[in-house]
C-alpha positions in Angstrom: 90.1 195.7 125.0 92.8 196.8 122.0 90.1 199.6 121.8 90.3 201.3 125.3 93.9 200.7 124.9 93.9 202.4 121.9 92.2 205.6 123.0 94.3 206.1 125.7 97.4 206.3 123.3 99.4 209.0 122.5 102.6 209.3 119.9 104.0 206.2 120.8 104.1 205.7 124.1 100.7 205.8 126.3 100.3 208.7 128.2 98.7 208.6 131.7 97.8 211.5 134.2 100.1 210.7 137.6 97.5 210.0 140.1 98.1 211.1 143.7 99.1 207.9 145.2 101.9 207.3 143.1 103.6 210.3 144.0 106.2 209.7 147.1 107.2 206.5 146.5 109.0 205.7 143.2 108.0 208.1 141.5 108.6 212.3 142.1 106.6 213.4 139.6 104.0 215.9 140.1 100.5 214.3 141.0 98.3 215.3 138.1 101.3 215.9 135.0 100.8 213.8 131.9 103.7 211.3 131.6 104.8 208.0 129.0 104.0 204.8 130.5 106.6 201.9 129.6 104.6 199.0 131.1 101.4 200.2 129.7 102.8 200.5 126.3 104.4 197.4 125.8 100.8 195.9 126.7 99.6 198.0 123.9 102.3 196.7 121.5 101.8 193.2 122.5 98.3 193.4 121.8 98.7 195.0 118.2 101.3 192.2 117.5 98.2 189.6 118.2 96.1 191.3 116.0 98.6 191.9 112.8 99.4 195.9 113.3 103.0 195.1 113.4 103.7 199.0 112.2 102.1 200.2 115.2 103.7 198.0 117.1 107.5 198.2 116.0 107.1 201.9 117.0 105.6 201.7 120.6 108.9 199.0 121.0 111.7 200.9 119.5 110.5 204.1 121.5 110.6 201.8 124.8 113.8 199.5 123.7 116.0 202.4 124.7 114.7 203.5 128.3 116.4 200.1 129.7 119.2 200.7 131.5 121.9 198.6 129.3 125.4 199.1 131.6 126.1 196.1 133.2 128.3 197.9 136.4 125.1 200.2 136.6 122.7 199.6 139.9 119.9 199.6 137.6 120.7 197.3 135.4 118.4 195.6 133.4 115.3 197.7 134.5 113.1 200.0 132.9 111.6 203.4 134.3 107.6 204.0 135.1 108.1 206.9 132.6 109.7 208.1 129.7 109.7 211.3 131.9 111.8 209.5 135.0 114.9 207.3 134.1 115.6 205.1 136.6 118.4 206.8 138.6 116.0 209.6 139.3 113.3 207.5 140.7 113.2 207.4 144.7 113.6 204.4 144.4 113.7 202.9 141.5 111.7 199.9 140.8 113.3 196.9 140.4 110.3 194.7 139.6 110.0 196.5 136.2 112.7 194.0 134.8 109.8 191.7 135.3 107.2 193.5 133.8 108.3 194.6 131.2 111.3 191.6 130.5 107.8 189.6 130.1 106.1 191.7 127.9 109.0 191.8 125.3 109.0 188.3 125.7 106.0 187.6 124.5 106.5 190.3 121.2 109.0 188.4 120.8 107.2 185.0 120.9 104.0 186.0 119.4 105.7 188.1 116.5 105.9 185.8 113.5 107.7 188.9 111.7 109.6 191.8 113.0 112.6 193.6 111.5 115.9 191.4 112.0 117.6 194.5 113.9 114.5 194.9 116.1 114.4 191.0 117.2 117.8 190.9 118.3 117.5 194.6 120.4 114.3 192.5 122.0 115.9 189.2 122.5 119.3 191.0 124.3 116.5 193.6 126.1 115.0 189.9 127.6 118.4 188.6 128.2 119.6 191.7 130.4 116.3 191.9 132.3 116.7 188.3 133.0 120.1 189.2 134.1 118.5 191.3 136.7 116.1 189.3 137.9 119.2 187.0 138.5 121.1 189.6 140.3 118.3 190.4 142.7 117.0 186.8 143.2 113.5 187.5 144.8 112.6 184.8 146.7 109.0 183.0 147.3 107.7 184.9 149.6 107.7 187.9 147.0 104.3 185.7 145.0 103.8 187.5 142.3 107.6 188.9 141.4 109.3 185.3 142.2 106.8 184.2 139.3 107.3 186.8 136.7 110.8 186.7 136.7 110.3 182.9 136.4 108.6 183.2 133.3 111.4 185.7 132.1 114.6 183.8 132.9 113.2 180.7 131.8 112.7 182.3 128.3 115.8 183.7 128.2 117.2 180.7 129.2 115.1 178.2 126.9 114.5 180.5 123.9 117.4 182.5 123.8 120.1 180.5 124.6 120.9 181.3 128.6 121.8 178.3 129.8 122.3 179.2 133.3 119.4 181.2 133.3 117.3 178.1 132.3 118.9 176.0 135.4 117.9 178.9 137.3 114.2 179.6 136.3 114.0 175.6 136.7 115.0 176.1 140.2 112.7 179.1 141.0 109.7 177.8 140.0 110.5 174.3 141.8 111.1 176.9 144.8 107.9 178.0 144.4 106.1 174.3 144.4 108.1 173.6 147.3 107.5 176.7 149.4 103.7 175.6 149.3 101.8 178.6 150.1 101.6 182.4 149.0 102.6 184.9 151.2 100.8 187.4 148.9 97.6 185.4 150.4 94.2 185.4 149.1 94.3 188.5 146.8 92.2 189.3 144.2 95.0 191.7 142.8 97.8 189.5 142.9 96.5 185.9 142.6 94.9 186.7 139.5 98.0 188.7 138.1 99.8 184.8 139.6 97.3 183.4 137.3 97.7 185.6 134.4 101.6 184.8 134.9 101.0 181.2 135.2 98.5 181.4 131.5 101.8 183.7 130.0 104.3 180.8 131.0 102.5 178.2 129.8 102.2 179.9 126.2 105.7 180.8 126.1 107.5 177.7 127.7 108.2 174.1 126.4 110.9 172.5 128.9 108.8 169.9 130.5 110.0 170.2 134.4 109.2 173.6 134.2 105.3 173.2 132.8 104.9 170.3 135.2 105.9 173.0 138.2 103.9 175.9 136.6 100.5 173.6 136.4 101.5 172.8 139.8 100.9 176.7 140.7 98.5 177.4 138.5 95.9 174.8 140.4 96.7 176.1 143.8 96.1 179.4 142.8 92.3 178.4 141.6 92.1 176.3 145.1 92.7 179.1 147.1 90.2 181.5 145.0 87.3 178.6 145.2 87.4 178.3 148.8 87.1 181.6 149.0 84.4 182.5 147.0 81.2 183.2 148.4 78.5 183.0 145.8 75.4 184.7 147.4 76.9 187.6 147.4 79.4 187.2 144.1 82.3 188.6 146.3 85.5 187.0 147.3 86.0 186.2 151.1 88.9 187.9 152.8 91.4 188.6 154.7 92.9 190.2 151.7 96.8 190.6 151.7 96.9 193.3 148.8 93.8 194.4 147.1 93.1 197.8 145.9 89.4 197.6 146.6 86.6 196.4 148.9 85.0 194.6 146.0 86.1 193.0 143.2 87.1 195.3 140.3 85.6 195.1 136.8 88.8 193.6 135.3 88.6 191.2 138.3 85.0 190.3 137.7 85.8 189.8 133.7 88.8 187.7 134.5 86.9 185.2 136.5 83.8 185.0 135.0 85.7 183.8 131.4 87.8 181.2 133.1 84.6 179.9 135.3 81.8 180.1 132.7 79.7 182.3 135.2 78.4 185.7 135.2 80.4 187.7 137.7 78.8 190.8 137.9 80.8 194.2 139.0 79.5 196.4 141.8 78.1 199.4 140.7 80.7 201.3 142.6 83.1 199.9 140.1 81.7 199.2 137.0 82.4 203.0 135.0 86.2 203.3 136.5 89.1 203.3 133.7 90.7 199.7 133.9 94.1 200.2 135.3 95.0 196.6 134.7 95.1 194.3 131.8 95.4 190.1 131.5 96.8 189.3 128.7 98.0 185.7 129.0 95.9 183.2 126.6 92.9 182.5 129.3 93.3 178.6 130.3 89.7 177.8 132.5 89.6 177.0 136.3 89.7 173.2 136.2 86.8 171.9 136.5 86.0 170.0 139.1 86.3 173.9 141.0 83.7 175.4 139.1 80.7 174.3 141.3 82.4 176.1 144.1 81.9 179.3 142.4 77.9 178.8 142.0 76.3 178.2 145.2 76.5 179.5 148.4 77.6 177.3 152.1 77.3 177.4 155.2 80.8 176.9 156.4 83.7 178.1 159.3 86.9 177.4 159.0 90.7 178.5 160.5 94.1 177.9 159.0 97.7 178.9 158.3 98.0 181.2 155.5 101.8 182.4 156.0 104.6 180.7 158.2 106.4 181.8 161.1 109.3 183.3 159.4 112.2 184.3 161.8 111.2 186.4 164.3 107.9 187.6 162.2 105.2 185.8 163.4 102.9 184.1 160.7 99.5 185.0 159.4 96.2 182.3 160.3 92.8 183.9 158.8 89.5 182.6 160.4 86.5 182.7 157.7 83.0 182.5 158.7 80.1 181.8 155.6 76.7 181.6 155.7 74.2 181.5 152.9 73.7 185.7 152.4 76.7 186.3 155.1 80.6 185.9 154.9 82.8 187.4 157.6 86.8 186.9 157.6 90.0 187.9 159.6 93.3 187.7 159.4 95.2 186.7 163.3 97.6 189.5 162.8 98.1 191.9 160.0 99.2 195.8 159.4 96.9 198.4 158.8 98.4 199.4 155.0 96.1 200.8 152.6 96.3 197.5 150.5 95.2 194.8 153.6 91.9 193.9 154.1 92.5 191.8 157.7 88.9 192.3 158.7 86.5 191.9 155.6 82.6 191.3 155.7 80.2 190.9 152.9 76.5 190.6 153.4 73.1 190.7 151.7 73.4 189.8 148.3 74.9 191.0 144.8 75.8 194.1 143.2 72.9 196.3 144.9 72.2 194.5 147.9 75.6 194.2 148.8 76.8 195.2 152.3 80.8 195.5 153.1 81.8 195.6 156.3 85.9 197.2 156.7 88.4 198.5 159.1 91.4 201.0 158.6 93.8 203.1 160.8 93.5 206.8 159.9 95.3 209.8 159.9 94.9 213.1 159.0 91.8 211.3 156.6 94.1 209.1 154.9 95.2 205.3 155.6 97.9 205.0 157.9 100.5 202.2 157.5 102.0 202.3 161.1 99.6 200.4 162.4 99.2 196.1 163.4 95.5 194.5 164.4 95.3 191.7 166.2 91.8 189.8 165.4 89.9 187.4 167.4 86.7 185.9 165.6 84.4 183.1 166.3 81.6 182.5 164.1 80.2 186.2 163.4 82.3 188.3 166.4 85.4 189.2 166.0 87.1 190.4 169.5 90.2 192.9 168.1 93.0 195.5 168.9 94.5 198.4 167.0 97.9 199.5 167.8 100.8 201.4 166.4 104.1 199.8 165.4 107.3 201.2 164.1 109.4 200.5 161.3 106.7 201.3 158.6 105.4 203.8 156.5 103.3 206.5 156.6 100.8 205.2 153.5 102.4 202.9 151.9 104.0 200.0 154.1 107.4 200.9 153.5 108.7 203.0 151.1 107.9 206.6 152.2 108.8 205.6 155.9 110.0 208.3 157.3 114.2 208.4 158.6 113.6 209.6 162.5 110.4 207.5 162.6 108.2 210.7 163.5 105.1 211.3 161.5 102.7 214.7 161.4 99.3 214.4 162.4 96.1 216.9 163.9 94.1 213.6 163.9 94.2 210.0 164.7 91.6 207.4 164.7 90.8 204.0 164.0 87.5 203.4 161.7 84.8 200.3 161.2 82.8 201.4 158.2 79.6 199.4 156.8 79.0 200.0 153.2 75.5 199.8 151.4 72.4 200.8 150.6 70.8 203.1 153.0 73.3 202.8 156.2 72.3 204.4 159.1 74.6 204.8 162.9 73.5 205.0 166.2 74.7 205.0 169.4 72.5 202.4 171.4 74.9 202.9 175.0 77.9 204.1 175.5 80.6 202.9 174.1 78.2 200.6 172.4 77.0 201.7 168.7 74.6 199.8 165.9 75.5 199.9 162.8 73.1 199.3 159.7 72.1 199.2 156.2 68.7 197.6 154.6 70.6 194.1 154.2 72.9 193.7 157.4 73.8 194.9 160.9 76.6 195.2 162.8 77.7 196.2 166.4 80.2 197.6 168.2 81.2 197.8 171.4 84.4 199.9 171.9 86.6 198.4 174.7 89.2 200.8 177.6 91.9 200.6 175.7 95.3 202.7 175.8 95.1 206.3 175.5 97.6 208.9 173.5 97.7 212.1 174.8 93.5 212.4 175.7 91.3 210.2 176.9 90.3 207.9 173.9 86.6 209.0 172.2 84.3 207.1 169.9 81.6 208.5 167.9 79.7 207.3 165.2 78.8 209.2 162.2 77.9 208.5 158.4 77.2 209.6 154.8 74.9 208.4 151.7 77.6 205.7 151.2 78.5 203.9 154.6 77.8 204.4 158.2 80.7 204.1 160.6 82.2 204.1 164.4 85.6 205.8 165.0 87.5 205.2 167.5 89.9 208.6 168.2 93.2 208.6 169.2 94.1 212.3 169.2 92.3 215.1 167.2 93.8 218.8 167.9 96.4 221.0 166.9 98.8 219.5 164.2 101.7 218.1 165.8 104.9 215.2 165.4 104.1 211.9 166.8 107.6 209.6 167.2 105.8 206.3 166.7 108.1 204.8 169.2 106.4 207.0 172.2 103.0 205.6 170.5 103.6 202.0 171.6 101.8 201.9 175.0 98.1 203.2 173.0 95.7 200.6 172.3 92.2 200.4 170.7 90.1 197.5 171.9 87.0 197.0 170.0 84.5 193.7 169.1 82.1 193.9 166.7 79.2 191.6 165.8 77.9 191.1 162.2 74.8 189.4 160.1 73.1 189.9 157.0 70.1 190.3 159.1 69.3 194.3 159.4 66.9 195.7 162.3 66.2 199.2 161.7 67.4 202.1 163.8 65.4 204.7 164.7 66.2 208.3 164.8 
């Protein structure tokens, strides 16, 4: 790991090429420059401090030590920028969460560091405090999962190692929040459960007051519950819905996390295994408890319904409905937007790695996820009856953040996409408005509904690559022109579709 790190490096801060998606929200850099990455350094210095370099280390810290912003009447506060090339206060926005990344990772330097320089320990330790500060300031509350426990971990340091006292009584208090609350509203993600895990394995190294421990091995064992009933073995995948994940498989990282905490070979797809790992765990690994582990190596047959988020004021709350079988899982969330990051409607079928089928949905426009959109999903055993609409008061692709002010987006073409993924897929449209879709290990069908029109009468055509096969549903596709979402209200896509891991061949 220190190694990949390692030869990413450069000077001392890591340098990263922007990707495209980053740019728009938070950060206005060019896609594509070369930029220092604060978060991803102080993982780098942390790692060297577990392995001795402490050289190495004291540089990548005293070259990100001054990027935090330090004046206490200041908006930003207590935060660090993505880059070295972005302070804060030209960020659009800034992100406030980085108190919590990187407050933690300078927490454990200065934990894990049997030695640094005096003057370095106490520019750390105040660097803590003042990100802890922060975190008090903006007071995330539980429904934020994975930010309500970082900055848990961070303010209980500060408050137990460092002398904050009422930073202790608070981190007491937010993790007890986070026991009471009973659920994650970050539901089921492989992203952010296991960076909740990772948090929970960090907290446990770095804190001794007893209540607090108690609470965080309270989390920590809901967090493998929810990931064992959601595993579905056959296929080594994780069941959905999905709340945030930034695949349709498990990532390698993912894959590697799991498999050392479960004792069990979780391979990575093949459509993952060469990518760069964007992500690293870096908490001492503490194993699923074990009376969870058998969940993990055999497959069920099983249905099940339940709440996954509360009604919370006049947002209504999230139930998924997951369907397994031995070579077949199929889930779906009641309600849930169409942001890049969801996965409402989430299928897996056939087997591992190769064999593997995955069966998605997602709201496009102009060929890129659209965030303006809510499904509403119906599902009994394998059919799910559903309904794609458009909603205001979100983004364009991501869910909020690049939302734009007059609510009025620019598009030439609108459609709404179920996509089948695996080896040899092939589409077909058996009747109209009725469509098979196939690969050598599952089959799915589709039957496109009336529905609400935009400004033409709604088409659906099917159509596929080496990849995935797929039906689109089409809104509008024409000259580019604005859409007001708020005159978008009235259109509907109605759709059901029908899956197994059974696969009948279509012919030509």
């Amino acid at each position: 790991m220190l190694h990949e790190l390692e030869s990413a490096f450069d000077s001392a801060c890591q340098m990263v090429r922007l990707p495209a998606a980053d740019v728009g929200y938070h950060s206005t850099v060019p896609a594509g420059h070369m930029v220092h990455h604060a978060r991803a350094s102080l993982d780098y210095a942390l790692l060297l401090v577990r392995r001795g370099e402490l050289d190495r280390a004291v540089a990548i810290v005293e070259a990100v030590l001054p990027l935090q912003v330090t004046d206490p009447t200041d908006e930003h506060f207590g935060i660090w920028p993505w880059y070295l090339e972005e302070p804060p206060h030209e960020m659009k926005p800034a992100d406030w969460n980085w108190a919590d990344f990187c407050g933690l990772r300078l927490a454990e330097i200065d934990h894990d560091a049997d030695i640094l320089p005096e003057s370095l320990r106490h520019r750390v330790r105040d660097a803590v405090v003042m990100a802890g500060w922060s975190i008090f300031r903006r007071n995330v509350g539980p429904t934020y999962t994975n930010i309500a426990l970082k900055g848990a971990v961070v303010t209980g340091y500060a408050g137990e190692a460092l002398g904050q006292d009422e930073l202790l009584r608070y981190a007491r208090r937010r993790i007890r929040n986070m026991v009471d609350f009973n659920e994650f509203s970050e539901y089921n993600s492989p992203a952010y459960a296991l960076i909740s895990l990772d948090v929970c394995e960090r907290a446990l190294n770095l804190l001794d007051d007893a209540s607090m421990r108690a609470d965080w091995r309270t989390v920590h064992r809901r967090l493998w519950e929810m990931i064992a009933k959601h595993f579905h073995a056959p296929t080594m995948q994780w069941a959905g819905p999905h709340s945030r994940a930034y695949s349709d498989v498990l990532l390698t990282e993912q894959a590697e996390f799991l498999s050392r905490r479960i004792g069990l070979n979780v391979p990575a797809h093949p459509s993952v295994r060469s990518r760069l790992r964007l992500g690293v765990f870096l908490g001492p690994a503490i194993d699923c408890p074990s009376d969870l582990v058998p969940a993990f190596q055999a497959g069920r047959d099983d249905e099940w319904e339940a709440k996954l988020v509360r009604d919370l004021g006049e947002k209504a709350g999230v139930r998924e409905h997951v369907w397994m079988r031995d070579n077949a899982c199929l889930a779906s969330a009641s309600t849930e937007t169409t942001w890049v990051q969801r996965r409402p409607l989430l299928g897996y079928f056939g087997g591992a790695t190769e064999r593997l089928s995955v069966l998605t949905v997602q709201l496009l426009k102009d060929d890129r996820p659209w965030a303006s959109g809510q499904l509403s999903l119906r599902q009994q055993g394998p059919c799910i009856e559903g309904e794609v609409r458009f909603i205001p008061g979100q983004g364009d692709y991501h869910l909020m953040l690049d939302a734009p002010p007059d609510g009025e987006f620019d598009a030439s073409d609108i459609r709404f996409r179920v996509r089948l993924a695996g080896p040899t897929p092939l589409a077909h449209e058996s009747r109209e408005h009725s469509f098979e879709l196939s690969t050598r290990t599952s089959h799915v069908r589709v039957v496109i509904g009336e529905g609400n029109p935009l400004l033409h009468p709604l088409v659906a055509v099917a159509d596929g690559d080496a990849d995935a096969c797929w039906v689109d549903l089409i809104f509008y596709k024409g000259e580019p022109r604005p859409w007001p979402i708020t005159q978008m209200q009235d259109a509907l896509g109605v759709f059901v579709i029908e899956a197994d891991s059974t696969s009948p061949r279509i012919s030509d």
